[in-house]
N, C-alpha and C positions, 0 to 999 in steps of 0.2 A: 188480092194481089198474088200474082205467081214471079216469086224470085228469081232472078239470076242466077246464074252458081256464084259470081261475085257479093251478091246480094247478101245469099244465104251465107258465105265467111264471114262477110265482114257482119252480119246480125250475131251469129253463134260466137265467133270469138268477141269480140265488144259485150255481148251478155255473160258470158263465159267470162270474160273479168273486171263485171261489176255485180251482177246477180250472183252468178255462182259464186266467186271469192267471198263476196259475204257470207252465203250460208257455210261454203267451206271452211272460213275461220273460226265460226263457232264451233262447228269438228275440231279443226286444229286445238283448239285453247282447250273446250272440253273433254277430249282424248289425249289431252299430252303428246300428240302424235302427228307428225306432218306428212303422214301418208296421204290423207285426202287429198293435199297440195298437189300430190303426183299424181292420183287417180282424177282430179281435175285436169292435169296436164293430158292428161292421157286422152281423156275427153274431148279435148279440144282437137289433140292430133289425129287420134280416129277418127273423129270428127269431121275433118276435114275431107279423109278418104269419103269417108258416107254420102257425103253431100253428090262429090263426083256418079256416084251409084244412082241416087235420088235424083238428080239431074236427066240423068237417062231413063230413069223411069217414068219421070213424068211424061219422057217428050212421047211414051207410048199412050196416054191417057189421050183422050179426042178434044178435049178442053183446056188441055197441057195444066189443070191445077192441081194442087196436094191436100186436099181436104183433112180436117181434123184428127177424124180418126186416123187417119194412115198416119198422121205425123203420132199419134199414140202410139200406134202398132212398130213406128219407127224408134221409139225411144226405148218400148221395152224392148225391140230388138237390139240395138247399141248394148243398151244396158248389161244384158246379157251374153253380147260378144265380149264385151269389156272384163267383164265379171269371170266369166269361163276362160279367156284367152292370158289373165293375171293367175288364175289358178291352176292350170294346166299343164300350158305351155310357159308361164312364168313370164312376166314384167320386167325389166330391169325399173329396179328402184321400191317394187311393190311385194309385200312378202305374199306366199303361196297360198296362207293359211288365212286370208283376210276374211274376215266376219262375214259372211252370207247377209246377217239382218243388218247390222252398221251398213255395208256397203248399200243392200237398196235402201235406205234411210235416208241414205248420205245423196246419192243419185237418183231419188229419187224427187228429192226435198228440190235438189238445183234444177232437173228436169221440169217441176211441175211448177215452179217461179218463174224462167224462162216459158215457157207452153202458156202462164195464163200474163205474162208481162206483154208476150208478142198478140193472143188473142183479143186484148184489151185495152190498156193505155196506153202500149207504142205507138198505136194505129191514132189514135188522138193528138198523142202529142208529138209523135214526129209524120205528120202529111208526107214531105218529100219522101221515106222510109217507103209508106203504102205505099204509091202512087210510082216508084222508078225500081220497081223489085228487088228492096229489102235492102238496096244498099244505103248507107250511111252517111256517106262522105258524098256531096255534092260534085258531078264531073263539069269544071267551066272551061266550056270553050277555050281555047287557049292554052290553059294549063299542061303543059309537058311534065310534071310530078309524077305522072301514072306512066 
């Protein structure tokens, strides 16, 4: 299946706050600390930007798809903007001094839950998902909602 860019949102935020928010709450509860909350949020909104990038890149591939690895090679890059862009040039809402190991733990745990949830049981159990690129929500004729 090769996404949409509508596809690819509405997949990343919808796992982004079911996947991710759970493992992020065990952060929260076990760090006393609702940074993760933000560094999730953060995720999602960069996120967003990325996609737009990813999008364009793919349309240079000759088969327009995003094979595995590069969606690896895309995560530790995110991850790494994220990471450097909270401690450098500073975050509102995320302090400077964030834990290098917490943080890939943290991002790394929700990245690789989303990565093997979309390589494996999404494709099973939501068909429409594969088969109209990766979007979510059914378009019915008719429907003005969109």
């Amino acid at each position: 299946m090769t996404p949409t860019l509508v596809g690819r949102w509405q997949t990343r935020l919808a796992l982004l706050a079911t996947l991710g928010l759970l493992i992020t709450l065990v952060f929260v509860v076990l760090g006393r600390s609702d940074v993760y909350l933000r560094v999730l949020l953060y995720v999602a909104v960069f996120g967003v930007a990325w996609d737009l990038l990813y999008i364009l890149l793919q349309r240079l591939r000759w088969d327009r798809d995003w094979p595995a690895a590069f969606q690896v090679l895309n995560g530790v890059t995110e991850g790494a903007f994220l990471f450097l862009a909270a401690t450098t040039i500073g975050l509102p809402g995320l302090p400077r001094d964030l834990p290098p190991a917490l943080f890939a733990v943290h991002y790394g745990l929700v990245w690789l839950a989303i990565f093997l949830w979309t390589q494996g049981p999404m494709r099973a159990i939501f068909p429409f998902w594969r088969f109209h690129g990766g979007t979510i929500r059914p378009r019915v004729p008719g429907d003005r909602s969109r």
